[in-house]
C-alpha positions in Angstrom: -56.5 10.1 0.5 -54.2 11.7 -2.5 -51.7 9.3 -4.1 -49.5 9.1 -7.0 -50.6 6.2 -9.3 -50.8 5.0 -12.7 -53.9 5.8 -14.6 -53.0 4.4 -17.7 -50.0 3.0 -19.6 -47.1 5.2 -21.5 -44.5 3.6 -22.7 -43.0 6.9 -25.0 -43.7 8.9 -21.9 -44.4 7.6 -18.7 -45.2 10.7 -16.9 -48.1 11.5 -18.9 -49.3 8.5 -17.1 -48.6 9.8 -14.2 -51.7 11.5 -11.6 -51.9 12.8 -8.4 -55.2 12.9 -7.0 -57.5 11.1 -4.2 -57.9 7.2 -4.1 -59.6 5.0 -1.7 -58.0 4.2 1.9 -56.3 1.1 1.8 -58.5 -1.8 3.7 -56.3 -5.0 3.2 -57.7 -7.1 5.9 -55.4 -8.4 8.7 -53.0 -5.8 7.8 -52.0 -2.7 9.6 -51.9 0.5 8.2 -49.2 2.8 8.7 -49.0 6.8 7.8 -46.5 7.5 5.9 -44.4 10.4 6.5 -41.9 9.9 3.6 -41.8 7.7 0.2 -38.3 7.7 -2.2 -38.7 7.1 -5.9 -37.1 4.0 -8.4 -37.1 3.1 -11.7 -39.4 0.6 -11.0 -42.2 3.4 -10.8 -41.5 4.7 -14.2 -41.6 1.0 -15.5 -44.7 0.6 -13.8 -46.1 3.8 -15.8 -44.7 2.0 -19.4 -47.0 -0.8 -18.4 -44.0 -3.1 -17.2 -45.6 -5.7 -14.3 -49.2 -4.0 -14.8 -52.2 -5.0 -16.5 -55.0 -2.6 -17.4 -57.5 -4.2 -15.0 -55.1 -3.0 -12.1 -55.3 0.3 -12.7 -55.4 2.7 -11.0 -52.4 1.8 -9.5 -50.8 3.9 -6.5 -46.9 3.7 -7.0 -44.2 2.9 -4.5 -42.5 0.7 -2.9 -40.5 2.2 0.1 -42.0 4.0 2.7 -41.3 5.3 6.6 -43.8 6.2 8.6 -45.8 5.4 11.9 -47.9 2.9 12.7 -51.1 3.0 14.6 -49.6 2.5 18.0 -47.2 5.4 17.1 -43.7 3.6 16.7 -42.0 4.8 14.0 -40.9 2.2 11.0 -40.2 1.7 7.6 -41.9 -0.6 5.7 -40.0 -3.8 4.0 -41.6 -4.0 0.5 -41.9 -7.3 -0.1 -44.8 -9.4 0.2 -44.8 -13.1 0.6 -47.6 -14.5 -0.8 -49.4 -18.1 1.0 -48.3 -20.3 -1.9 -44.2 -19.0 -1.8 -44.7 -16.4 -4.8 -43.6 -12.7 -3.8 -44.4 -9.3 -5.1 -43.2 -6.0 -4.1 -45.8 -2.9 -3.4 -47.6 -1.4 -6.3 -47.1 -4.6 -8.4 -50.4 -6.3 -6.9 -51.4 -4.4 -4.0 -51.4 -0.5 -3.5 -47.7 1.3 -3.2 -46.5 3.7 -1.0 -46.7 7.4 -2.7 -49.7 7.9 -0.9 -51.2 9.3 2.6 -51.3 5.6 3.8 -50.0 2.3 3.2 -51.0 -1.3 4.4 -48.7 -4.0 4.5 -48.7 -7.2 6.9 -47.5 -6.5 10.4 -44.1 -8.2 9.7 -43.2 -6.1 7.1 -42.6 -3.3 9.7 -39.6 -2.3 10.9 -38.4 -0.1 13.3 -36.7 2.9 12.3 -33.5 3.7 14.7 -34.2 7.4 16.2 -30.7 8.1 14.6 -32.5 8.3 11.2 -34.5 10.4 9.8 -37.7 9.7 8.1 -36.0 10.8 4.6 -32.7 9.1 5.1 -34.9 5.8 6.5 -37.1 5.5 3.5 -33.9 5.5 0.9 -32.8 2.1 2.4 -35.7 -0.6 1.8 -35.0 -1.1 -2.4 -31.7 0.2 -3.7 -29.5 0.2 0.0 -31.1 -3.1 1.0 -30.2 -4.5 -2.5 -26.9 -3.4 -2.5 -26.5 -4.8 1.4 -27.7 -8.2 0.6 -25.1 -8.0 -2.5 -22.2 -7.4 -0.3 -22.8 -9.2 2.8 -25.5 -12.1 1.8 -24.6 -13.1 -1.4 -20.5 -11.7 -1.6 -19.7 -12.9 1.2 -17.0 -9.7 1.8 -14.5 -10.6 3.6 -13.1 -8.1 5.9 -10.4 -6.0 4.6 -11.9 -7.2 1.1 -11.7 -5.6 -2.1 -15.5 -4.4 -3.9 -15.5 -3.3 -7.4 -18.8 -1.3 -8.2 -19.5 -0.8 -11.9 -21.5 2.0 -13.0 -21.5 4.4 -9.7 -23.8 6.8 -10.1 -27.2 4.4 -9.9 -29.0 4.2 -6.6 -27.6 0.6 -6.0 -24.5 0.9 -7.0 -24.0 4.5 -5.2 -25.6 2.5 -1.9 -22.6 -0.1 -2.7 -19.6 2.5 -2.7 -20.8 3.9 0.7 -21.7 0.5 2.4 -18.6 -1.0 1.3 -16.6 1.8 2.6 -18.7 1.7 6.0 -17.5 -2.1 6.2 -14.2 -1.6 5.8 -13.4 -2.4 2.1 -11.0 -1.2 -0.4 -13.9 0.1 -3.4 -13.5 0.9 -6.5 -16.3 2.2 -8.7 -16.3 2.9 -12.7 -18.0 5.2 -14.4 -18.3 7.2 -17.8 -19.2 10.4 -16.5 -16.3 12.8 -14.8 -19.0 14.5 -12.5 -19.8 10.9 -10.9 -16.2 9.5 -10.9 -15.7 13.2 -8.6 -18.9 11.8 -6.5 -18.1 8.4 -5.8 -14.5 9.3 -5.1 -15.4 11.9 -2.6 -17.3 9.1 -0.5 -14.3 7.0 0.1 -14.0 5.2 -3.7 -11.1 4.8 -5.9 -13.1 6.1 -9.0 -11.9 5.0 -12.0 -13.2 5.1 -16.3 -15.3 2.5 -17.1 -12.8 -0.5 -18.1 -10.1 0.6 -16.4 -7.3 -1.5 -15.0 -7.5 -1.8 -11.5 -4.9 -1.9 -9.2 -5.8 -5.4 -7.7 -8.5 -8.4 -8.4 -10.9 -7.9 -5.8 -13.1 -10.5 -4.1 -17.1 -8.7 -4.9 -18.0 -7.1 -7.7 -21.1 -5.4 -8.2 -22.9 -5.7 -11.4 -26.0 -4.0 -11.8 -25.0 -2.7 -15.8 -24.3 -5.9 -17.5 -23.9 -6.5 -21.1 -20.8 -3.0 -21.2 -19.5 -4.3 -18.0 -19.5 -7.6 -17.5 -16.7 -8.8 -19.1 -14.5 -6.2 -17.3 -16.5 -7.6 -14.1 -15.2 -11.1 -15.0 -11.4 -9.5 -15.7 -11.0 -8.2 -12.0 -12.5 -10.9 -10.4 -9.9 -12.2 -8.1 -9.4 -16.3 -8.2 -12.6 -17.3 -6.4 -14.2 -14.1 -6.5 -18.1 -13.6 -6.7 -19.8 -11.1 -9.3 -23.1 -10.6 -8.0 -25.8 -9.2 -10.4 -28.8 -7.4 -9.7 -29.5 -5.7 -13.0 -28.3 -5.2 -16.3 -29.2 -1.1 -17.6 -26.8 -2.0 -20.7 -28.1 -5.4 -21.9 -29.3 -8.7 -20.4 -27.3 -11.2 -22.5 -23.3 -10.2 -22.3 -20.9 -12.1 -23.9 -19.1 -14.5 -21.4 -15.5 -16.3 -21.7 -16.3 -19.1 -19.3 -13.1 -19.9 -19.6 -12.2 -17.4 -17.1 -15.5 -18.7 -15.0 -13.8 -22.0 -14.8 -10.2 -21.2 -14.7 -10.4 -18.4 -12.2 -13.2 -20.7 -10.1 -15.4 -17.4 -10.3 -19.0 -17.3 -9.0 -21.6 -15.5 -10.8 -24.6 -14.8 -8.3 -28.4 -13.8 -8.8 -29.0 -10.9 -6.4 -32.8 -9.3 -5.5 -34.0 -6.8 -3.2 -33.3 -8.5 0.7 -35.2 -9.8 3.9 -36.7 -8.1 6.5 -34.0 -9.2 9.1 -31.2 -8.0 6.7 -33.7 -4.5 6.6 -33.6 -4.2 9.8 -29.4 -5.3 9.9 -28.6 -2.6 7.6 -30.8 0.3 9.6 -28.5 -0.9 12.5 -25.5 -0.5 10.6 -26.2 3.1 9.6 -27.3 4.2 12.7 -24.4 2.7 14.5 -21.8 3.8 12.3 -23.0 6.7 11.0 -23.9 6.1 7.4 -26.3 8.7 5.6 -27.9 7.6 2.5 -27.3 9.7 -0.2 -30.3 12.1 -0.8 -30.3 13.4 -4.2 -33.1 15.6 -3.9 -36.3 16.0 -1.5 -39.9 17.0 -2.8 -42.9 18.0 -1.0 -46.0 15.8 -1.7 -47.6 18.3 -3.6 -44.6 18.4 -6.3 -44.5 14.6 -6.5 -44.6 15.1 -10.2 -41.6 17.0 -9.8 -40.1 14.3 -8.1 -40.6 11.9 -11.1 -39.1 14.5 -13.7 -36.0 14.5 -11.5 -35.5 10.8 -12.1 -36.6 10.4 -15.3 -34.1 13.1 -16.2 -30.9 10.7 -16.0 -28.9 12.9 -13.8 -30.0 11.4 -10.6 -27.1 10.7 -8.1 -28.7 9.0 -5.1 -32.5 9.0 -4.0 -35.4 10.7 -4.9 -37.5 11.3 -2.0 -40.8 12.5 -1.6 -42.0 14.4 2.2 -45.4 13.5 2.9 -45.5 16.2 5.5 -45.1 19.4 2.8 
């Protein structure tokens, strides 16, 4: 079947680690196979290609990790990326077992979900990393309250874009810094109040959404209402920010670790968007046989939303 994998390691230049060519069917035992009809792109791919959560005896490596497709019986799904190992570790696709860039993927029947008819495959296969990420951030971990206040640093990214218009969609006041005019004009034109990063905001809001870190995070901490949360999910700027804990302390604020999601919340969150209407945002679609087109376009930096790959073209 062709694929998109790793063949080797690149840390200067991940795509020329990058090939697409034919690798064996996957034949996981016990697990069902599904044909995928669309795959989106993250970051994690390109790490993948620098050697990041690889080893050389894994290679080749088919990339991935969200897919929609349909399963043998012919009900259409997306696939929840994360597997749960027997002894309570977990892993994600394409970290130990094949990803989702190819003709096929096989997962464990309970990481299938079903995809709401509302959906298309494209929109579905945006939501299982970056949108379920920035649900569980909201809702899990945040604990929004309704009528709350988000603040979303660094708009633009997939999970902070996925945070502007899922905030919106549940009835919060967001706001969402960025450097770049371009993306303030985005984020603001899905329902944000888009403001420069480290801005005064108009009020201290109950979630923020940190996914920059070390640049951000002690603006995070500033607009943190008393009792607030900050939930972080990833840190593009720096891992270890300065932090006044005297504002921790003081303003009872609670600093929250924040990865991917469940199933259950997977399948919550496809609900939501069919219900009430909420589109991922697509920055651009590729045909399978430009899938190395599709990894220039994010590596490039001027991604807004996904990157998603048509199996079908």
């Amino acid at each position: 079947m062709r694929a998109a994998y790793a063949s080797a390691f690149n840390p200067e230049d991940p795509l020329a680690a990058l090939t697409v060519g034919e690798q064996p069917e996957p034949a996981q035992e016990g697990w069902v196979t599904v044909d995928v009809r669309a795959s989106a792109l993250n970051h994690h791919d390109l790490w993948s290609l620098r050697g990041v959560g690889l080893r050389e005896d894994q290679l080749p490596m088919i990339l991935g990790c969200d897919a929609a497709g349909v399963d043998p019986d012919g009900n259409e799904v997306v696939v929840y990326p994360v597997i749960h190992e027997a002894d309570g570790k977990q892993t994600i696709l394409s970290e130990l077992y094949p990803g989702t860039i190819a003709e096929r993927v096989a997962v464990p029947a309970g990481n299938l979900v079903p995809k709401p008819a509302e959906l298309s495959f494209a929109e579905a296969v945006c939501l299982p990393t970056a949108w379920l990420t920035a649900y569980r951030m909201l809702t899990t971990k945040g604990r929004l309250p309704e009528n709350g206040s988000v603040l979303v640093q660094g708009a633009g990214g997939g999970v902070a874009t996925a945070a502007v218009v899922l905030g919106v969609a549940l009835g919060a006041r967001v706001y969402a810094t960025s450097r770049d005019a371009d993306k303030r004009d985005r984020v603001a034109a899905l329902g944000a109040t888009a403001l420069e990063s480290g801005a005064r905001l108009p009020e201290r809001v109950d979630v923020v959404i940190e996914t920059v870190g070390k640049a951000t995070f002690d603006h995070s901490l500033k607009c943190a209402k008393r009792g607030g949360r900050i939930v972080v999910s990833g840190a593009t700027s720096g891992h270890l920010p300065e932090v006044n804990l005297r504002r921790v302390f003081a303003g009872e604020v609670e600093i929250l670790g924040s990865m991917m999601g469940t199933a259950e919340e997977l399948a919550q969150l496809l609900r939501l968007c069919a219900d009430r209407g909420v589109r991922p945002i697509i920055d651009s679609v590729h045909g399978f046989s430009d899938v190395r087109g599709a990894f220039e376009r994010l590596s490039s930096g001027d991604v807004f939303g996904k990157v998603v790959v048509d199996h079908l073209t």
